[in-house]
Every structure is written in structure tokens, then in C-alpha cells.
N, C-alpha and C positions, 0 to 999 in steps of 0.2 A: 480535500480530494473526494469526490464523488466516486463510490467505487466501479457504478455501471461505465462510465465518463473513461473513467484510468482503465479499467476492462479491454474497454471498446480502444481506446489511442493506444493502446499495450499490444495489439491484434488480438486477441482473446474473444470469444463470446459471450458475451452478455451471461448465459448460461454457466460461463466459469465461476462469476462472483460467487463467492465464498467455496470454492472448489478447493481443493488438496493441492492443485498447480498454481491456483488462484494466492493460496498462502503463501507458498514455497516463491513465488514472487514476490512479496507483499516482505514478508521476510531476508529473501535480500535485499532488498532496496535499504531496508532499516540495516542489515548487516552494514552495507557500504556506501551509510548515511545520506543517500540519496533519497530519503524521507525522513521527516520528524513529527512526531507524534505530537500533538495538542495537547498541553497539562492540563487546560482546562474541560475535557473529554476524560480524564483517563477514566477505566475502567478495570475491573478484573476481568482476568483474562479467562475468554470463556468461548462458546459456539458464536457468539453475533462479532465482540470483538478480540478476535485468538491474539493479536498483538497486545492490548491492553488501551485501545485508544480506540475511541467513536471519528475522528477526524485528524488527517494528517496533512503536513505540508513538505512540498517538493523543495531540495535544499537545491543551492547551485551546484553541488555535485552529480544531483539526476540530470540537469544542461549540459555538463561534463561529459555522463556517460552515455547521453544520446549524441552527442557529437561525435563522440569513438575517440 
């Protein structure tokens, strides 16, 4: 996932990436496994990656919840 990419297709701008609303997104998505984190990325969690992960992927559950 490109975060500018998922930003912009989220409606968000561009200037959101790594914003407080930016996480609190980023964060459900992984709550309600409609993203998974990269093992081979992971990292500590910190200011660049507050989840613990440099790259994630969208599960068929984020196809799910964009379909309603």
C-alpha cells in the first residue's frame, strides 16, 4: 500500500499522510482486518511506522467493506 495512493482513494489529502485522522484510519482498517501488515517490513513502532509495518496489504475484507 502506498500511503499517498490509499490517502488520496480514502478521500483524504495527500497532506493527511501520517496525520492523527490519517492513523485513526490506518488503525481501523488493521482493527477490522481489512489490512495486513508485511512481516517482511515489520518494524518498531514509532513516528514513520506507528503500526509497526513499512508496507501493508488490503485483505478481501477491505472489498467487503467498501461494498457496504
Amino acid at each position: 500500500m502506498d500511503p499517498t495512493r490509499a490517502a488520496h482513494e480514502a478521500g483524504l489529502d495527500v497532506g493527511d499522510v501520517g496525520s492523527e485522522r490519517y492513523h485513526h484510519a490506518l488503525g481501523y482498517l488493521l482493527e477490522e482486518a481489512a489490512l495486513l501488515g508485511d512481516e517482511h517490513t515489520a518494524t518498531e513502532t514509532g513516528d514513520r511506522q506507528a503500526h509497526g509495518y513499512a508496507l501493508y496489504f488490503f485483505t478481501r475484507r477491505a472489498v467487503k467493506l467498501l461494498e457496504g
